[in-house]
C-alpha positions in Angstrom: 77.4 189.5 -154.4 74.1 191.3 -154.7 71.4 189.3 -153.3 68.0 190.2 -156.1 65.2 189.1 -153.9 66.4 191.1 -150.6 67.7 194.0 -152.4 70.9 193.7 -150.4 74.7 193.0 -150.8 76.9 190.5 -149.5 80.0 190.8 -148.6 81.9 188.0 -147.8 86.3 187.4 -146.1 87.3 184.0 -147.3 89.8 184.2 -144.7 88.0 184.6 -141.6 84.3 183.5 -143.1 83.0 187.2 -141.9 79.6 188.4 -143.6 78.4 191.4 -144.0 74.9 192.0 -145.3 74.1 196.0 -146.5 70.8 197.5 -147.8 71.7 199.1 -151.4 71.1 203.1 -151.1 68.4 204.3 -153.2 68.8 205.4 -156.8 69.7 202.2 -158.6 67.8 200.0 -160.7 67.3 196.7 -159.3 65.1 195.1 -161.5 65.6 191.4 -162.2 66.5 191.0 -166.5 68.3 187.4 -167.2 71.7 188.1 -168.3 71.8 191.8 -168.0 74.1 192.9 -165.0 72.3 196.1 -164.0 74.3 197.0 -161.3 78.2 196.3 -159.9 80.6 196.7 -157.4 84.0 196.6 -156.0 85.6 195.8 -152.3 89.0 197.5 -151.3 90.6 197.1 -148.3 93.8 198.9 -147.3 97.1 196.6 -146.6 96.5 195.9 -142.7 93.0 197.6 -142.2 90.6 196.2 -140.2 87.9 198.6 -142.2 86.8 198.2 -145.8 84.9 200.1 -148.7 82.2 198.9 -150.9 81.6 200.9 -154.5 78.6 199.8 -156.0 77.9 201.3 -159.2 74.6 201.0 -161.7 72.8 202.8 -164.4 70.7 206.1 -163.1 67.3 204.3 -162.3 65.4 207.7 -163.3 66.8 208.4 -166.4 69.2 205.1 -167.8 71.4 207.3 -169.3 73.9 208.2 -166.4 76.1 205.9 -164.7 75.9 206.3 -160.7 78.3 205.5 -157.8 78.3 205.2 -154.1 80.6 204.6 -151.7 80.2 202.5 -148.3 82.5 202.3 -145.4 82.7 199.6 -142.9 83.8 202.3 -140.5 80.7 204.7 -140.1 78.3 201.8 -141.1 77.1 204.0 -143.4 76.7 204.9 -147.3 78.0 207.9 -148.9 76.2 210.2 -151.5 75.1 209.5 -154.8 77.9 210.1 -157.6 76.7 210.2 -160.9 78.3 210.9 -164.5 76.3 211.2 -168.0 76.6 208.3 -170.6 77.9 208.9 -174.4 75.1 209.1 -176.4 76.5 206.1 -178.5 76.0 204.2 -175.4 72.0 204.3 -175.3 71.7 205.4 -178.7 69.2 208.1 -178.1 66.4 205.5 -177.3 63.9 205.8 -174.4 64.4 202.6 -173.0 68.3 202.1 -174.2 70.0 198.4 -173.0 72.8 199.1 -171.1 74.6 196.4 -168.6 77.8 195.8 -167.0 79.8 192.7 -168.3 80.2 190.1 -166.4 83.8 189.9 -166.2 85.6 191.4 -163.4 86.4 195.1 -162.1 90.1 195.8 -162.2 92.2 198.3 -159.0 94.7 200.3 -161.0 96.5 203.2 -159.3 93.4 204.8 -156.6 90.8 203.9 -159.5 88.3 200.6 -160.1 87.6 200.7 -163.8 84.6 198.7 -165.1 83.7 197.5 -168.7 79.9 198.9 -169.6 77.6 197.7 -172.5 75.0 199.3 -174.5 75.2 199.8 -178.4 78.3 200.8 -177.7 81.3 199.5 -175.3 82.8 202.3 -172.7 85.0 201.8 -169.8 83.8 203.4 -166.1 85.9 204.8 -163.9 85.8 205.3 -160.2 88.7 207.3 -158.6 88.8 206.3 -154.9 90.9 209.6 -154.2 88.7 212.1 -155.8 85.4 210.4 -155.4 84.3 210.9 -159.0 82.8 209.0 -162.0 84.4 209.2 -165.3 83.4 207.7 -169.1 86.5 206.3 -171.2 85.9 205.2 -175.3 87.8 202.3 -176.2 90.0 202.4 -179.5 88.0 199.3 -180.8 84.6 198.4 -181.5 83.3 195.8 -180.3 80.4 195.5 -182.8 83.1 195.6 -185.5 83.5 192.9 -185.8 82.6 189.4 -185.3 84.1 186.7 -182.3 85.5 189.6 -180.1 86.1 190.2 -176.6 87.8 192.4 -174.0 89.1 192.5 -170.6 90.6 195.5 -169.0 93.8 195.2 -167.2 96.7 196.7 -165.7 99.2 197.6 -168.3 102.8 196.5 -168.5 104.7 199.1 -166.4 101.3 200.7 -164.8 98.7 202.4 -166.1 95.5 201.5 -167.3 95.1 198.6 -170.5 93.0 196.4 -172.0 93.2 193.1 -174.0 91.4 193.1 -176.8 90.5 189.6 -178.9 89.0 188.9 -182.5 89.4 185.0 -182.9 93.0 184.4 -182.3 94.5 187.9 -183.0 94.9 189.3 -179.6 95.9 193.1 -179.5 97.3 195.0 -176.1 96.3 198.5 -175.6 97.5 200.7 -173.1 96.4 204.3 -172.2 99.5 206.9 -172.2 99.0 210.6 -171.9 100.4 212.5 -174.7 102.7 215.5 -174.4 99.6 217.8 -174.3 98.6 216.0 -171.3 95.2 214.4 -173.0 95.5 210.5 -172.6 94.3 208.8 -175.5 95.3 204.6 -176.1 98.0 203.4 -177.5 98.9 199.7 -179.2 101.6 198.3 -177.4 101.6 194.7 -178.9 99.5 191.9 -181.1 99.9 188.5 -180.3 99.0 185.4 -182.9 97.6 182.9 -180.1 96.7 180.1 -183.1 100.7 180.1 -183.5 101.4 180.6 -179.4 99.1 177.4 -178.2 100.2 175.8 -181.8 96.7 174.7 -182.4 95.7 172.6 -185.8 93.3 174.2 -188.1 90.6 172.3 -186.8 91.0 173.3 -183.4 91.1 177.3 -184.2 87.5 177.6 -182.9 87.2 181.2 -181.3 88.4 181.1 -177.9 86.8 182.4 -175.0 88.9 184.5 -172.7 87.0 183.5 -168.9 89.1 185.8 -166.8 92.5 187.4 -166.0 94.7 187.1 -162.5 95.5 190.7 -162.7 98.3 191.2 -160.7 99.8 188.4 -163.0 98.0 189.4 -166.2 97.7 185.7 -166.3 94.9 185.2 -168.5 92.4 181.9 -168.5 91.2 181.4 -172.1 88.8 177.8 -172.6 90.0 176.6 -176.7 88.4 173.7 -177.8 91.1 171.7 -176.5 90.9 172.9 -172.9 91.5 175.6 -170.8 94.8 177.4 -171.3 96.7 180.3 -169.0 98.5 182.8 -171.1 101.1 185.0 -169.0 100.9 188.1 -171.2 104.4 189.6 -170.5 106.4 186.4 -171.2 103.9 184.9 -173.3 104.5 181.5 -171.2 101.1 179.3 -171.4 100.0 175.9 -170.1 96.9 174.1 -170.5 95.5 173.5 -167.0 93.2 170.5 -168.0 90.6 169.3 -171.1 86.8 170.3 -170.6 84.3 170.9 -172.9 82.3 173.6 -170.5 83.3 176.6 -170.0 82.6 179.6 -167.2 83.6 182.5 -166.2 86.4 182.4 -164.2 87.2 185.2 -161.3 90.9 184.0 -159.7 92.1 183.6 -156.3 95.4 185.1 -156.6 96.6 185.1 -152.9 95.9 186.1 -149.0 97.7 188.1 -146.7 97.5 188.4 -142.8 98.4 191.7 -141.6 101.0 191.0 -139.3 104.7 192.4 -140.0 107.2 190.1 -141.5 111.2 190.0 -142.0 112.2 192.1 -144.5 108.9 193.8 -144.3 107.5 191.8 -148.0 104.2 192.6 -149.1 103.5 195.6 -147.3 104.4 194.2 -144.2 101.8 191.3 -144.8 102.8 188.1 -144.3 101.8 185.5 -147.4 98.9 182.6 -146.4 98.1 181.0 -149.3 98.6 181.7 -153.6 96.7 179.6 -156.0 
């Protein structure tokens, strides 16, 4: 959580209530704009490690047409340097003062990299590989400005790899990215899904959904329907409705906690299993 007034982040163990407060490294741009996410960030933590990593990324305060990175480690107490990566023009659209955010909706760990969805006039994916300590831009197959009523969330991909789910009313379409034989990567359509027919809603219920978040490593995804709210399992296709609202926020799930300490059998990377919601 980045704290606006203080310039500083929090970072916050649900388990044992620890906080950690951190100045943000100079380089990003802070400024306060309602609704535009100008900055983001990610916290990994190895399986058993007492020691954990903060990536915050942002737009290039200087020049708003880069995307920057940097790294912080719980170990030295100390940030890394700045990473940076140029934007596709399409992004900014060539203008001095181009609008460009990061959504709202969560970063997603697949493999040693934390991708992250980016707007401007144009929708792109970012990239931070852990391993390599590098920034890199991905294009999306679809456009968001396309069309009307449509959303995304990236994902982890059935059997691995990098996907996103994207939705135009009820016509949800998976996309994964495969490399070809040539060794570029480029996305590929692995399924659509009718979710009007799946949740069997009458036509005047077939308001637009809203997809509020996704368990990722469930790819259980929480989608509010006039109705109520809804999870949608995307590899079985099972969905329940949880309970009726008429609000709707975004959602960021709690999928599960693990001590470090070494069970039978050795499950979970030898981490034993507190509590799954």
């Amino acid at each position: 959580m980045y704290i606006a007034s203080w310039k500083q982040i929090l970072v916050w163990d649900p388990v044992t209530a620890d906080q950690h407060r951190l100045a943000v490294p100079p380089g990003f741009d802070f400024n306060f704009v309602p609704v535009i996410h100008l900055v983001s960030g990610a916290v990994v933590r190895a399986a058993g490690a007492d020691h954990f990593q903060v990536v915050l990324v942002g737009t290039d305060k200087q020049q708003h047409r880069g995307a920057i990175a940097c790294v912080y480690s719980s170990e030295t107490g100390l940030w890394g340097k700045i990473i940076s990566t140029p934007l596709p023009p399409e992004v900014y659209s060539g203008r001095s003062s181009p609008f460009i955010s990061f959504m709202s909706v969560p970063s997603v760990l697949v493999g040693d990299s934390i991708y992250w969805l980016i707007a401007g006039y144009s929708l792109v994916i970012l990239e931070f590989d852990l391993h390599r300590q590098n920034l890199t831009v991905i294009r999306l197959s679809e456009d968001m400005f396309a069309k009307k009523n449509c959303q995304f969330l990236i994902m982890r991909a059935e059997g691995g790899g990098l996907g996103y789910l994207f939705l135009s009313n009820y016509n949800a379409k998976l996309w994964k990215r495969k490399n070809g034989y040539d060794g570029v990567a480029s996305w590929v359509l692995e399924r659509t899904i009718e979710l009007d027919k799946l949740l069997s809603l009458n036509p005047e219920e077939k308001d637009s959904p809203i997809m509020l978040g996704i368990a990722e490593h469930k790819n259980l995804v929480f989608m509010w329907t006039v109705t109520g709210l809804f999870t949608v399992q995307l590899e079985s296709l099972e969905f329940k409705e949880s309970f009726e609202t008429n609000c709707w926020y975004g959602h960021q799930p709690f999928e599960g906690v693990y001590t470090a300490e070494t069970i039978t059998g050795g499950g979970h990377d030898g981490a034993a299993l507190l509590l799954n919601t």
